[in-house]
C-alpha positions in Angstrom: 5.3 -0.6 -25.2 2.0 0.7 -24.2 2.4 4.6 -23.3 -1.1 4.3 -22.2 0.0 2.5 -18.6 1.5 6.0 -17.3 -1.9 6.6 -17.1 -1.6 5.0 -13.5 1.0 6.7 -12.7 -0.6 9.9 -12.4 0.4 11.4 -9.5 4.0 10.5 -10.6 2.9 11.7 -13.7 1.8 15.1 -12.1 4.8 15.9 -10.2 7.1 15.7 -12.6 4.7 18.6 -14.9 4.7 20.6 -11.9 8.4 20.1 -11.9 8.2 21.1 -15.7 6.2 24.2 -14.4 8.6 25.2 -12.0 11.8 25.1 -14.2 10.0 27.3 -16.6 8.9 29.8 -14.2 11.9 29.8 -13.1 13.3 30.5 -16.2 11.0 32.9 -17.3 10.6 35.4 -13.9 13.6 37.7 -13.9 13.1 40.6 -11.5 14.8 39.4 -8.5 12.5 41.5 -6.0 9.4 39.4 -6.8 10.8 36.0 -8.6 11.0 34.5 -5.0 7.3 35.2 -4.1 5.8 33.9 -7.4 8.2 30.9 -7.5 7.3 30.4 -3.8 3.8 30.9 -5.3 3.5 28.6 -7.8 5.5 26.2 -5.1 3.3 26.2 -2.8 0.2 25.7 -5.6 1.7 22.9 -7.4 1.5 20.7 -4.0 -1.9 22.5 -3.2 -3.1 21.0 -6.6 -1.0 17.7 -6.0 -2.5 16.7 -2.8 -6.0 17.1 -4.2 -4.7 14.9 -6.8 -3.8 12.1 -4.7 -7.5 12.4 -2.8 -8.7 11.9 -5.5 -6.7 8.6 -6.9 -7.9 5.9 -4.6 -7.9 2.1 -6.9 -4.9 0.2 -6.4 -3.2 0.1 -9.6 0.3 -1.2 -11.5 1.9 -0.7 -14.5 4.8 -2.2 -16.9 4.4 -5.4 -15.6 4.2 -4.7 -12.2 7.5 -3.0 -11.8 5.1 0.1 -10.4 2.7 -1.1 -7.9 0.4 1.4 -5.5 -2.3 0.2 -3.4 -4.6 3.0 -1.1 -1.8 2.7 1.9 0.8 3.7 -0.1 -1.8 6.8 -2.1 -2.1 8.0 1.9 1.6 8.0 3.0 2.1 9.7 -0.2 -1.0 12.6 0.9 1.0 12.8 4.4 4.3 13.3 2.6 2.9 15.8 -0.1 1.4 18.1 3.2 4.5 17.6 5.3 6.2 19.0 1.9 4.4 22.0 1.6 4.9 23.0 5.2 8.5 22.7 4.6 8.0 24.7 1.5 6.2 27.4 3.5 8.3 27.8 6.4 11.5 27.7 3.4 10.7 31.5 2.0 11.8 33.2 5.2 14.7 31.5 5.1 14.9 32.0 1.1 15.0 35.8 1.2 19.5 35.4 1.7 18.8 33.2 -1.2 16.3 34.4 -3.3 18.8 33.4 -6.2 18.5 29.8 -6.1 14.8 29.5 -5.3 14.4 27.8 -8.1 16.5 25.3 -7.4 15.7 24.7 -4.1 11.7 24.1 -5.5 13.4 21.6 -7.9 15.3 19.8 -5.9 12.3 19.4 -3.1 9.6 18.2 -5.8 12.7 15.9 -7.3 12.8 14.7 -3.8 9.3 14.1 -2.9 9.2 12.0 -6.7 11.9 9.7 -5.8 10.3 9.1 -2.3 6.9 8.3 -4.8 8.5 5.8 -7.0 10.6 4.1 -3.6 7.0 3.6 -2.3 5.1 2.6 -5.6 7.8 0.2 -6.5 7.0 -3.8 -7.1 10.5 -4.6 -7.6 13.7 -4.1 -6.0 15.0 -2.6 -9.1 12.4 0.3 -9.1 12.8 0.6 -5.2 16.6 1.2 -6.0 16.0 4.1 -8.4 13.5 5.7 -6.8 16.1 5.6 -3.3 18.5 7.3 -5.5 16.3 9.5 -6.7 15.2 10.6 -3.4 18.7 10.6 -1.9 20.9 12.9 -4.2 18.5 15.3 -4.5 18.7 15.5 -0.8 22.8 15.9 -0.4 22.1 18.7 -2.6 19.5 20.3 -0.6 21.9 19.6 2.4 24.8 21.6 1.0 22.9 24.6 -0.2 24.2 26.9 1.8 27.6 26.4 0.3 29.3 29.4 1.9 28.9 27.5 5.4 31.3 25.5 6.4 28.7 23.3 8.7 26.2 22.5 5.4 29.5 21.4 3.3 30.9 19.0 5.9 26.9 17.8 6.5 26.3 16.9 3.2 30.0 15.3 2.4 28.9 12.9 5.5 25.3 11.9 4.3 26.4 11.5 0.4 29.7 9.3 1.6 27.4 7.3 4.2 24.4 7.7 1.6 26.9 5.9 -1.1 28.1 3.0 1.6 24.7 2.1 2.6 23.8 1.9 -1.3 26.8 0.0 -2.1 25.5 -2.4 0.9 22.2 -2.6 -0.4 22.6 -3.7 -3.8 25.3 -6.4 -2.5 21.7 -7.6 -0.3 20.1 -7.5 -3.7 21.9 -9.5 -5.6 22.1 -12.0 -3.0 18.2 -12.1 -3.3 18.2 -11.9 -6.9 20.5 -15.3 -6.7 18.2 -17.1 -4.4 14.9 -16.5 -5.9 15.6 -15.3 -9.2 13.8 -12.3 -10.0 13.7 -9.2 -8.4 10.1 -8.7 -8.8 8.7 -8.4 -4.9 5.4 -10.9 -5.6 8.3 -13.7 -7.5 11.0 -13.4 -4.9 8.2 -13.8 -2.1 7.1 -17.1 -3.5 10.4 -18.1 -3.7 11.2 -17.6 0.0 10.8 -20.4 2.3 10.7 -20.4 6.1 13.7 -22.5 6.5 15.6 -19.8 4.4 19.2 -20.7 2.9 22.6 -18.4 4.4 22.1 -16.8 1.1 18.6 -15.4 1.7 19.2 -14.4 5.3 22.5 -12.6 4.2 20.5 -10.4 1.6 18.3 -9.8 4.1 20.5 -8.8 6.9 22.0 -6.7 3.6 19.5 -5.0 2.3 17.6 -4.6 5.9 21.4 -2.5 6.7 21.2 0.2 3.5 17.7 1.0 4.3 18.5 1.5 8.1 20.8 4.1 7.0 17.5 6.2 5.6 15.5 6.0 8.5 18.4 6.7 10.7 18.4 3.8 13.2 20.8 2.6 15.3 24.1 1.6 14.5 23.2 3.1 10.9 22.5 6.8 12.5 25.8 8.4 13.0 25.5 10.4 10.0 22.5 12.1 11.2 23.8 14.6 14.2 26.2 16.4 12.1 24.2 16.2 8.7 21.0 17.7 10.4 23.4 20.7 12.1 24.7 21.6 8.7 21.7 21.6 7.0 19.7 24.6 6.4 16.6 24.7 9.1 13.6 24.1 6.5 15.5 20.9 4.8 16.9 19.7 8.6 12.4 19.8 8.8 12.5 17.8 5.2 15.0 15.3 6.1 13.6 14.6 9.8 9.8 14.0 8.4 9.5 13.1 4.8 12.0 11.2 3.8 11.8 9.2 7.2 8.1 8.2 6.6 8.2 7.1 2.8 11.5 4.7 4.1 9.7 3.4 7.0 6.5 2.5 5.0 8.6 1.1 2.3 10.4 -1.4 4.8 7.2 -2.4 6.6 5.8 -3.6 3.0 8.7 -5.4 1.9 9.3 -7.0 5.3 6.0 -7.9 5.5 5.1 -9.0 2.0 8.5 -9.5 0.4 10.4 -11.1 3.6 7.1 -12.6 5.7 8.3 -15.9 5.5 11.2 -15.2 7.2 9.7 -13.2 10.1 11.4 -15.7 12.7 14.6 -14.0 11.3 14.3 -10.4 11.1 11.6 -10.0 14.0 14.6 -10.2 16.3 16.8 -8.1 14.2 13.9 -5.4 14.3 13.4 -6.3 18.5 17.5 -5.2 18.8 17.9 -2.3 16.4 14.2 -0.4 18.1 15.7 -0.9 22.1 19.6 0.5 20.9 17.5 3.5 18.7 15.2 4.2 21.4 18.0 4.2 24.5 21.4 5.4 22.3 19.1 8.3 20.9 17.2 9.2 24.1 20.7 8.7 26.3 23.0 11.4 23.4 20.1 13.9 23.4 20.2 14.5 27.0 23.6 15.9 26.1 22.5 17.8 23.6 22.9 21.6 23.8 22.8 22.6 20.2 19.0 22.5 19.1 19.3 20.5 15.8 21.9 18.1 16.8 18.7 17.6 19.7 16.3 17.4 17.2 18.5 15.0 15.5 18.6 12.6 18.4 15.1 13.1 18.9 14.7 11.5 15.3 16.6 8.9 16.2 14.0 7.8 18.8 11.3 8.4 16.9 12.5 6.1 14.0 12.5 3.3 16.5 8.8 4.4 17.7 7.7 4.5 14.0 9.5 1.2 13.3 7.5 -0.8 16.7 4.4 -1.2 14.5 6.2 -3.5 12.1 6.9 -6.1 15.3 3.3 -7.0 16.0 1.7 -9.9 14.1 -0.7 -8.2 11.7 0.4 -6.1 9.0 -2.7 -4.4 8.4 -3.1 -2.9 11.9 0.9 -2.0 11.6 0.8 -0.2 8.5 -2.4 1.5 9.9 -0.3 2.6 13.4 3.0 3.6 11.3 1.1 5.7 8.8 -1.0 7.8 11.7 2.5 7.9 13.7 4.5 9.7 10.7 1.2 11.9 9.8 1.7 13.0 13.8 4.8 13.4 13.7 4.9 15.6 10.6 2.5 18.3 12.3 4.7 17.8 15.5 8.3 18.3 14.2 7.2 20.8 11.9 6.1 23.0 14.5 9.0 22.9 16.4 11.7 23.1 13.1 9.1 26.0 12.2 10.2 27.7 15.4 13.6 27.3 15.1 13.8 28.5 11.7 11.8 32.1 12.9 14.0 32.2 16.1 16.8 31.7 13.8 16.1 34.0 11.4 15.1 37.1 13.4 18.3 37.3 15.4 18.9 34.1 17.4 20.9 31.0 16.6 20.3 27.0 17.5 22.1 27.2 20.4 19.3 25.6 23.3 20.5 28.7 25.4 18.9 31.1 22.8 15.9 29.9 23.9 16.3 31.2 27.6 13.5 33.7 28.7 12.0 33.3 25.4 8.7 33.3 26.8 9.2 36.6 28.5 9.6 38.2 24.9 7.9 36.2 22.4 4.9 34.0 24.5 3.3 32.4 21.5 6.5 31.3 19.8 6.8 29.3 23.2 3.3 27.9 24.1 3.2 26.9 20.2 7.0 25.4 20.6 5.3 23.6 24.2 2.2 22.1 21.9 4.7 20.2 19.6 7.5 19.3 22.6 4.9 17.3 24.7 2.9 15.8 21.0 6.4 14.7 20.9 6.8 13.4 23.9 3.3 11.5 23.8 1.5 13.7 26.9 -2.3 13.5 26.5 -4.6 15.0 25.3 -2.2 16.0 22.3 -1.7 14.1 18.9 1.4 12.0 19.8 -0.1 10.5 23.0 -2.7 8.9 20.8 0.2 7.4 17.6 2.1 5.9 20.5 -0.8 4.1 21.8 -1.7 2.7 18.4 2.1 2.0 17.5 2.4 -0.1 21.2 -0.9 -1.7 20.7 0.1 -2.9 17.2 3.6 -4.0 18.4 1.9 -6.7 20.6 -0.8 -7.4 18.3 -1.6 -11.2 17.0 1.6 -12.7 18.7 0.7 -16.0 19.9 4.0 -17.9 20.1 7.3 -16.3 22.0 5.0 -13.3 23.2 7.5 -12.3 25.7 9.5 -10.2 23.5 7.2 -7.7 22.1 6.4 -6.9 25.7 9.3 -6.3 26.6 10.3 -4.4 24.0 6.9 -2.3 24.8 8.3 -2.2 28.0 11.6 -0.6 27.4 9.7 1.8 24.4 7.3 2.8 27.5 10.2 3.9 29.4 12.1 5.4 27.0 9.2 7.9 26.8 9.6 9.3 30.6 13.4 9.7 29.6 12.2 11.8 26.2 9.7 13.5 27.9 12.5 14.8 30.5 14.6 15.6 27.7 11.9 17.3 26.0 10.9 19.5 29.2 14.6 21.1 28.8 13.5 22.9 26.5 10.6 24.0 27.8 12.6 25.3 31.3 14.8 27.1 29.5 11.4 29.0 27.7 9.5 29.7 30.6 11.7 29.2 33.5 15.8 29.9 33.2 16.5 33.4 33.3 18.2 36.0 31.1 19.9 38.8 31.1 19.5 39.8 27.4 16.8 37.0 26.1 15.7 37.4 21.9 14.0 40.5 21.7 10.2 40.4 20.6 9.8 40.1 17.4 7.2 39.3 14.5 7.2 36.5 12.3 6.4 36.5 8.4 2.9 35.7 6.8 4.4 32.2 5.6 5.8 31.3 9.1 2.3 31.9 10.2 0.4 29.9 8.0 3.1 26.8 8.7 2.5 27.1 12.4 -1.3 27.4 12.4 -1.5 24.3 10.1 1.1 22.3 12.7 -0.8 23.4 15.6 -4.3 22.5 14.0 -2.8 19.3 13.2 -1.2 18.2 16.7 -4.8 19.7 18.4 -7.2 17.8 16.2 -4.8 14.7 14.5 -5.7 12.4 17.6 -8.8 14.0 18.8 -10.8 13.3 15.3 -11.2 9.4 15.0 -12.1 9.8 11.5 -8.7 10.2 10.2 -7.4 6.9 12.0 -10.7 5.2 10.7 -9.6 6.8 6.9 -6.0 5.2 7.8 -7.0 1.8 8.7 -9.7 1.4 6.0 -6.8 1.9 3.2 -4.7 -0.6 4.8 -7.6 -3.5 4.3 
């Protein structure tokens, strides 16, 4: 074997010696009134150095035999999910100082996380695509349960690891269907084995393996898991699961739909048409209901898997990758900001409840006009961010379709008005801020230096993400 090819796996390569760094600091620090800061420290520099890593590595590259494949697409979703890491990792020390214990672990477990979510996306066979979901999955059920004293973050991470364990079990029955058609699992042999006129055998994988990895990106009918798990879990990881692991699943199943599965687009276009109008509407319709502020946020997802998922419809991959990639980086700054919030709210005397929130303007106004900034990115009101991502993700959803064209529009169509019903959902929260009164509202408070710094880089991000072309014209120029 030729040691020499993890040479292009560097920033594999890297995160696991910042891994190494953190266990030993870990280790090594014992004075539990500073061990939190300088593991937060070193944290927070690790990714620092990472991300700078990663702008730096731009040639597409493999390695043993193609079983590792990255391409410059992949080495920018992999820049989006390093940032959105370290504003979880930021926002996490407030809520870290009732744990300051296990910080190390929780470090671990977030750079074991954000490795697995690497290799899923690097991966050139379905073999390395399967380790590097488990990788990214158990990590997270433990990251889920860590506060093990409630009862809400045991029952949450007992649902995602049971659902997490079905939807594997599902996916390597889809596998080995496709392993028995084509006979490989490598992604470039099982794509030259794939006809148009596919055998039961192939669509059955498909329909298989499409299943387990709805179940990570939370659409509908895989998403029940994700309501209860995201209320259990503590704030900073409900921010993790939400952004980060959504994004590196939805890239990796727009690049093995496309390049793996594009012969048989006639069959899992209208699989993708069906499961983006039931996540859009189901999601939309439950978070009306909502009054707890996660299980919201959790619905809110929901839709916004089945936005992320609409560039994958249209009939040019490049332009597709390029609108799903700039929707998860917007949606990173914008569901930052707002778990961001509800972490300090929490924290400082409040709870999740959506009624917490009443008159919150009244005592804290720049908690609520930041909390308004990321609500209507969300929502896609102009001139913010997310008004710009859904643009790009609608216009790639009806791109190059020149037979059947009916169908993308109309799914358009029902996506378009599914945004009115999020944006009324969204503007809930934004009465009960600024208009619904209170008779005993939060009392004014003042958030933490490392609050701060998450919020300012969220709010640069949704003010400046879709008003600076450059970084959709650095987006699309990695997807050619």
């Amino acid at each position: 074997m030729n040691y020499g090819q993890f040479l292009n796996m560097m920033p594999e390569a890297f995160l696991i010696l910042e891994l190494l760094v953190v266990f030993c600091a870990d280790f090594a620090l014992t004075k539990s009134e500073t061990k939190l800061s300088k593991l937060w420290t070193v944290t927070v520099g690790a990714l620092l150095l990472q991300t700078c890593l990663l702008f730096g590595v731009q040639e597409p590259t493999s390695a043993f035999g193609g079983i590792y494949v990255t391409s410059q697409m992949v080495n920018v979703m992999k820049i989006i999910l390093t940032m959105g890491t370290l504003i979880v990792v930021i926002m996490s020390k407030t809520w870290l100082t009732t744990n300051q214990k296990y910080a190390g672990e929780f470090f671990m477990l977030v750079l074991s996380t954000l490795l697995g979510m690497y290799m899923m996306m690097s991966s050139g066979s379905f073999l390395m695509f399967f380790l590097g979901l488990e990788m990214a999955s158990v990590p997270m059920a433990c990251m889920v349960a860590f506060d093990k004293n409630k009862k809400n973050s045991a029952e949450g991470a007992a649902k995602y690891i049971l659902v997490a364990t079905f939807s594997s079990g599902v996916m390597l029955f889809g596998i080995s269907f496709i392993y028995a058609a084509a006979g490989s699992l490598y992604f470039d042999n099982v794509a030259a084995a794939l006809s148009a006129t596919a055998s039961p055998l192939e669509i059955m994988g498909l329909v298989f393996f499409f299943s387990g990895l709805g179940f990570k990106i939370s659409l509908v009918p895989f998403h029940f898991w994700t309501a209860d798990t995201y209320q259990g879990a503590p704030t900073p990881v409900t921010g993790y699961l939400s952004v980060v692991s959504k994004g590196a699943a939805a890239l990796t199943l727009c690049i093995i739909l496309t390049k793996v599965f594009g012969s048989m687009v006639d069959y899992w276009n209208p699989m993708l048409w069906i499961v983006i109008i039931l996540s859009i509407t189901i999601a939309n319709l439950f978070a009306i209901r909502q009054s707890e502020l996660k299980r919201f946020m959790a619905f809110s997802s929901i839709s916004q898997a089945g936005y992320i998922m609409l560039a994958v419809i249209g009939g040019d991959p490049q332009a597709g990758a390029t609108a799903l990639t700039f929707y998860v980086l917007v949606y990173v700054v914008a569901n930052m900001a707002v778990f961001t919030v509800i972490s300090a709210v929490e924290h400082n005397g409040g709870n999740t409840q959506m009624s917490a929130y009443n008159g919150l303007y009244k005592t804290n106004p720049k908690l609520a006009f930041l909390m308004t900034l990321a609500l209507f990115s969300l929502a896609g009101i102009p001139p913010f961010a997310g008004m710009f991502s859904k643009f790009f993700v609608f216009l790639a959803a009806v791109n190059g379709h020149n037979v059947a064209p009916f169908w993308p529009y109309f799914v358009v169509f029902i996506a378009l008005i599914n945004t009115v019903v999020s944006l009324y959902y969204y503007l809930l929260i934004v009465k009960a801020m600024y208009i619904k009164a209170e008779e005993n509202p939060l009392p004014t408070f003042s958030t933490d230096g490392a609050t701060k710094i998450a919020l300012a880089v969220c709010t640069l991000g949704i003010c400046l993400v879709g008003i600076c072309s450059c970084i959709y014209d650095w987006i699309a120029a990695a997807a050619i």
